[in-house]
C-alpha positions as semicolon CSV with decimal commas, in nm:
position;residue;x (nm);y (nm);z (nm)
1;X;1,408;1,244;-0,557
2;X;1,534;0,940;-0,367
3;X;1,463;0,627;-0,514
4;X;1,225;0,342;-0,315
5;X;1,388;0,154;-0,098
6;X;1,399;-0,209;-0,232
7;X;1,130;-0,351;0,009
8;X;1,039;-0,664;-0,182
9;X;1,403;-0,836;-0,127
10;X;1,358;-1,124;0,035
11;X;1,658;-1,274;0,167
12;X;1,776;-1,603;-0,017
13;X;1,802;-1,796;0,341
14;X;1,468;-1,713;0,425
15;X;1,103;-1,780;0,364
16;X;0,938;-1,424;0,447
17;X;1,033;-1,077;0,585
18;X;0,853;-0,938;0,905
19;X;0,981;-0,539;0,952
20;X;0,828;-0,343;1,226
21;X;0,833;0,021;1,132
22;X;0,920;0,326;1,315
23;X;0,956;0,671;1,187
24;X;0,821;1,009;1,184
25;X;0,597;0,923;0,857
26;X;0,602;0,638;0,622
27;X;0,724;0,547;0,309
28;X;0,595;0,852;0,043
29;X;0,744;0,674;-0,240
30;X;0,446;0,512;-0,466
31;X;0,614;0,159;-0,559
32;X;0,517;-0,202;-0,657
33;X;0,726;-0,524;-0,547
34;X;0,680;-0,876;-0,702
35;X;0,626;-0,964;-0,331
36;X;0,238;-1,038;-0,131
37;X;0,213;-0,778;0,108
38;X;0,033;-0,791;0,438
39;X;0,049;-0,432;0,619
40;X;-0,086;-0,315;0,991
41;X;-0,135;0,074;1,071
42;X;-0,057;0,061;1,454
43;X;-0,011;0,464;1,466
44;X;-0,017;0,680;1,206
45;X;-0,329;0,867;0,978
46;X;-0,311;0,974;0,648
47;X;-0,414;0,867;0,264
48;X;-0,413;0,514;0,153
49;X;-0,331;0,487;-0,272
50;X;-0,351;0,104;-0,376
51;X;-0,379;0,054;-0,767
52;X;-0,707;0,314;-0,893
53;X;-0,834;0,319;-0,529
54;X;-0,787;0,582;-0,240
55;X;-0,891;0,609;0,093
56;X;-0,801;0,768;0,437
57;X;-0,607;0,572;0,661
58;X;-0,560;0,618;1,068
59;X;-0,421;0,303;1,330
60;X;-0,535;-0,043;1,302
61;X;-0,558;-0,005;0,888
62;X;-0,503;-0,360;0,725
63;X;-0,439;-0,440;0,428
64;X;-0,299;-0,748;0,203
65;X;-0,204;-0,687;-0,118
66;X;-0,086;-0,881;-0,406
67;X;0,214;-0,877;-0,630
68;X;0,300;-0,570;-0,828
69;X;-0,021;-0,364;-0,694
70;X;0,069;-0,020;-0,656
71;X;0,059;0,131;-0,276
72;X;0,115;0,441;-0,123
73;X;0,041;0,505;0,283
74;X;0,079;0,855;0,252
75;X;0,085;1,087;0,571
76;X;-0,088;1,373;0,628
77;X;0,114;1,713;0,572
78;X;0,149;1,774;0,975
79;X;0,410;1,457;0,973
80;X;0,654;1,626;0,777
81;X;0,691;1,900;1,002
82;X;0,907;1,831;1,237
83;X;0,784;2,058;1,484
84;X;0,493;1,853;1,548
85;X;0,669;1,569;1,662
86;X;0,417;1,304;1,539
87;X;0,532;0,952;1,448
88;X;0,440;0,637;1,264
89;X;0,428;0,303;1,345
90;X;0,351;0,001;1,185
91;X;0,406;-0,354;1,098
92;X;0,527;-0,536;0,761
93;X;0,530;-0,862;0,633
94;X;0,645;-0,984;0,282
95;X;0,656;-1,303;0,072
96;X;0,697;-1,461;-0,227
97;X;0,434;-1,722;-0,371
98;X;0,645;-2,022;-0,316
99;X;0,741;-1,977;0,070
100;X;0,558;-2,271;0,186
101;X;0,766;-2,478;-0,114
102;X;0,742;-2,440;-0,440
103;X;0,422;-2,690;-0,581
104;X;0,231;-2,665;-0,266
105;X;0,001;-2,412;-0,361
106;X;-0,111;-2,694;-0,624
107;X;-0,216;-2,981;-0,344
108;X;-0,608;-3,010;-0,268
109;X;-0,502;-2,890;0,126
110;X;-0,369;-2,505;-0,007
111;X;-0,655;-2,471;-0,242
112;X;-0,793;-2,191;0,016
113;X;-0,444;-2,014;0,052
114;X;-0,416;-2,034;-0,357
115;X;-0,783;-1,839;-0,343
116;X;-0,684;-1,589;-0,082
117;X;-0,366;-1,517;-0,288
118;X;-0,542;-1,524;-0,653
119;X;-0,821;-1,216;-0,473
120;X;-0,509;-1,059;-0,353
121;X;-0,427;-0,895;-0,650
122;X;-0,673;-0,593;-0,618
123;X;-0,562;-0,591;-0,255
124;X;-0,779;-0,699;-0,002
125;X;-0,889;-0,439;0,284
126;X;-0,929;-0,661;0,627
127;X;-1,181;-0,519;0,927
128;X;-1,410;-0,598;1,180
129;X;-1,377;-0,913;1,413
130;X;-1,083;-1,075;1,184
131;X;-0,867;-0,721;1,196
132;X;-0,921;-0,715;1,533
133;X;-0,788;-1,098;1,582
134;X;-0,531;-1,026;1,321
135;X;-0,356;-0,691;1,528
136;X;-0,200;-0,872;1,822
137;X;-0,087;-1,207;1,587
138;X;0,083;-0,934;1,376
139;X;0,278;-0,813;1,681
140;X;0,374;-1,180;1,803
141;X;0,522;-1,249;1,456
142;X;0,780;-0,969;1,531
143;X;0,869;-1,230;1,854
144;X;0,940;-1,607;1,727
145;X;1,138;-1,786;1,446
146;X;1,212;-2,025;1,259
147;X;0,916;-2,302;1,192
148;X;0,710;-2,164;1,441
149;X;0,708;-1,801;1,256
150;X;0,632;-2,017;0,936
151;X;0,321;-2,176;1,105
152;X;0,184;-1,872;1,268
153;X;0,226;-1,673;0,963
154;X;0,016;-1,955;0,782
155;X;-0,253;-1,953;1,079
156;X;-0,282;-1,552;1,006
157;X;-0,353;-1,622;0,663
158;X;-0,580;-1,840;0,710
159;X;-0,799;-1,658;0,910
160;X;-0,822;-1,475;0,612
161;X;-0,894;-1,762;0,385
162;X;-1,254;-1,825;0,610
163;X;-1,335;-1,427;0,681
164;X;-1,611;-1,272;0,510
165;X;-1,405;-0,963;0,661
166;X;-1,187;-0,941;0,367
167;X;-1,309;-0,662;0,100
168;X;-1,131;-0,609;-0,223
169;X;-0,980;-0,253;-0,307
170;X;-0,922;-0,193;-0,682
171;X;-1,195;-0,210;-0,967
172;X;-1,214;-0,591;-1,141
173;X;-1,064;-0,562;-1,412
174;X;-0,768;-0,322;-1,249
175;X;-0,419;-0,404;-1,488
176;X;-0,145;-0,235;-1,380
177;X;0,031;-0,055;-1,665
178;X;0,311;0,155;-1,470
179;X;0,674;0,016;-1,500
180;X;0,948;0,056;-1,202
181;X;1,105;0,284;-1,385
182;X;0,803;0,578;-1,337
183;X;0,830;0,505;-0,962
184;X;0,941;0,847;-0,933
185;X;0,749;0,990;-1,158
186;X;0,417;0,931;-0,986
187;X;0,612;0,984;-0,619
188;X;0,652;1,322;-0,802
189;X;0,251;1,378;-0,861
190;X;0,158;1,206;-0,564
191;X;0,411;1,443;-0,370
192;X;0,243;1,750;-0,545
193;X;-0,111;1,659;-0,535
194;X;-0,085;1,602;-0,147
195;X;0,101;1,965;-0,088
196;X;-0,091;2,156;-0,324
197;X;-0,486;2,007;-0,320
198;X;-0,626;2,293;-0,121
199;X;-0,512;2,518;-0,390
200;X;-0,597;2,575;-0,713
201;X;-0,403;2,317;-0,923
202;X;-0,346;2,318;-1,274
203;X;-0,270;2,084;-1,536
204;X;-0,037;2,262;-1,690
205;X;0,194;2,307;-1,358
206;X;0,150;1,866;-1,288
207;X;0,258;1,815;-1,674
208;X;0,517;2,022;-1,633
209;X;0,662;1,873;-1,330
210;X;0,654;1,528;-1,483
211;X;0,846;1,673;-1,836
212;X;0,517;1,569;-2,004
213;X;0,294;1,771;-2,247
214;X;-0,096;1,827;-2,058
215;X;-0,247;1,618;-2,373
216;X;0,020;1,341;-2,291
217;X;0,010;1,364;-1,936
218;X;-0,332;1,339;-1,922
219;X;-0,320;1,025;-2,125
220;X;-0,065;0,882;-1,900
221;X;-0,247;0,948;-1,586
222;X;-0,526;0,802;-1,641
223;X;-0,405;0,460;-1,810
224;X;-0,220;0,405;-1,477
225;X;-0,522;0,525;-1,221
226;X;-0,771;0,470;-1,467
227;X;-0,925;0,792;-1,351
228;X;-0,866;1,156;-1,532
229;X;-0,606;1,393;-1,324
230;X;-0,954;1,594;-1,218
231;X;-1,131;1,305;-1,100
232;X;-0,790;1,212;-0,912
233;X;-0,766;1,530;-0,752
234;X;-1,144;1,593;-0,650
235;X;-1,086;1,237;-0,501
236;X;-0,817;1,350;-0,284
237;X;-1,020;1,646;-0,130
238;X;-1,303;1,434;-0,082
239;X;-1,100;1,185;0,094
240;X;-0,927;1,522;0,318
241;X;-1,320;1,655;0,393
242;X;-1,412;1,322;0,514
243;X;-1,148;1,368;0,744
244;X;-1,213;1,695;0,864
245;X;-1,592;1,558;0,920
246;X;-1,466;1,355;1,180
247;X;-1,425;1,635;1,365
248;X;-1,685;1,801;1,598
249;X;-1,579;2,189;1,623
250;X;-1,591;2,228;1,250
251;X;-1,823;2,349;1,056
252;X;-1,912;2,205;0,670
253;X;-1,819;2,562;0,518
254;X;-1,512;2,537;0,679
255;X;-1,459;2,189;0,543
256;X;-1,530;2,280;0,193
257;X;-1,258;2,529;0,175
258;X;-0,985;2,344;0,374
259;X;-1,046;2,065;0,120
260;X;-0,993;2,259;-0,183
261;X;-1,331;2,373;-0,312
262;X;-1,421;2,707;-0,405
263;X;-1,776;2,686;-0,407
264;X;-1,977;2,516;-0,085
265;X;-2,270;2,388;-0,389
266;X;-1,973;2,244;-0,560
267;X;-1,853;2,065;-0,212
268;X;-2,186;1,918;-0,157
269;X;-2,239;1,773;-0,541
270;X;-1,944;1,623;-0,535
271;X;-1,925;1,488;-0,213
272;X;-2,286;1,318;-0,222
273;X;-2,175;1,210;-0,616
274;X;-1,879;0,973;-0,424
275;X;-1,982;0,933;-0,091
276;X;-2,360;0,881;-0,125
277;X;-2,457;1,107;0,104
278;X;-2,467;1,495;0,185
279;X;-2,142;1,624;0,433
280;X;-2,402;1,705;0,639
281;X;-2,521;1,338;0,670
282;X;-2,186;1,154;0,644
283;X;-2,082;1,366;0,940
284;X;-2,412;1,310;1,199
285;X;-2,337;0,944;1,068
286;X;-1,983;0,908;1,209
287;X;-2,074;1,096;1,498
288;X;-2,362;0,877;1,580
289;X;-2,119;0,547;1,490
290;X;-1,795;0,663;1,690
291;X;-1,918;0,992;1,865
């Protein structure tokens, strides 16, 4: 497997990076940068992976995170076939603590921008009226530079300093233990997990892939998700049958065994266990909400 491409390099001559991104999926490599993160979905659906958290993704998906946070915006299996034609698009900008100057962050004016930064560390989700503010200020940051990309940059952030629209993603108390050099490593599960999750997956074949014994796998795993493997991968197909719910023609036995499951009792416990509520209800829900 390829190794990440170095992301978090900032060049020396400049304060921040601003990437717009254009491919037929993004990034599958799991990684962590030193770098803050801010990240817009403009096109593209898929699963989100940010520290012990997952969660679909689809366009307008924001998201700041903090340095050294694991991410993943992983695609969903149709983008890696190129017949389908299907594309990605999205926007990226990185930066380093001290962009503004180093000792700024310590003056009474930055003590919002210190706060937003300090809750950035279990990555912050952004929605409602401030994501929607947010999108097109994203896209003029691609246009202008010098000072004036400094000071828009800073009037994006703090919009996010005042919003109540601003959600953290990880547990409190979220450390992460992984270390650059099992980037691959958990690309490797990640890679599997997405491929293989509505099939019968064993513990023995993930151990095995990642030259690990199951007893020390499973140890592994879950000091750097802080979930079991199991948990993980019932997480996954939840995450794929909420998906599917969005969808009117199917039915919820259909769901159940295009997520994985064997059993539809099975589908429902589990599903109502993490999402509160019954497939049945989560789906009349979004329908009612979006329909």
């Amino acid at each position: 497997m390829n190794k990440p491409f170095q992301k978090s390099k900032i060049p020396g001559h400049m304060a921040f990076v601003v990437r717009e991104l254009i491919a037929s999926s993004f990034d599958s490599n799991w990684h962590f940068h030193p770098e803050y993160q801010l990240f817009l979905v403009l096109e593209g659906r898929g699963t989100r992976f940010v520290g012990d958290n997952m969660k679909p993704f689809r366009e307008n998906d924001l998201v700041f995170t903090g340095p050294n946070l694991p991410h993943l915006w992983r695609n969903d299996q149709e983008y890696f076939d190129k017949s389908q034609k299907l594309k990605t698009h999205g926007i990226v900008v990185y930066f380093s603590a001290d962009f503004i100057g180093e000792g700024l962050l310590e003056k009474e004016e930055f003590e919002g921008l210190k706060h937003l930064l300090h809750r950035s560390v279990r990555g912050l989700e952004v929605d409602g009226e401030t994501n929607r503010v947010i999108r097109p200020m994203m896209k003029r940051l691609l246009t202008l530079k010098g000072l004036e990309s400094i000071i828009h940059l800073l009037r994006i952030l703090q919009l996010m300093v005042v919003s109540r629209d601003c959600h953290p993603i990880v547990q409190a108390g979220y450390t992460n233990l992984n270390k650059a050099s099992e980037e691959d490593r958990m690309s490797q599960v990640y890679d599997y997990v997405m491929e293989h999750f509505k099939e019968g997956i064993r513990l023995e074949d993930v151990a095995t892939l990642t030259n690990m014994t199951v007893s020390s796998f499973s140890r592994y795993f879950k000091s750097r998700m802080n979930k079991s493997f199991s948990d993980f991968l019932s997480d996954v197909r939840i995450s794929h049958a909420c998906k599917l719910l969005h969808e009117e023609r199917i039915n919820i036995s259909e769901v159940c065994y295009e997520s994985g499951f064997n059993t539809l009792s099975n589908f429902n416990r589990q599903f109502k266990d993490r999402i509160g509520v019954t497939p049945m209800s989560y789906k009349k829900d979004f329908q009612q909400r979006f329909g």
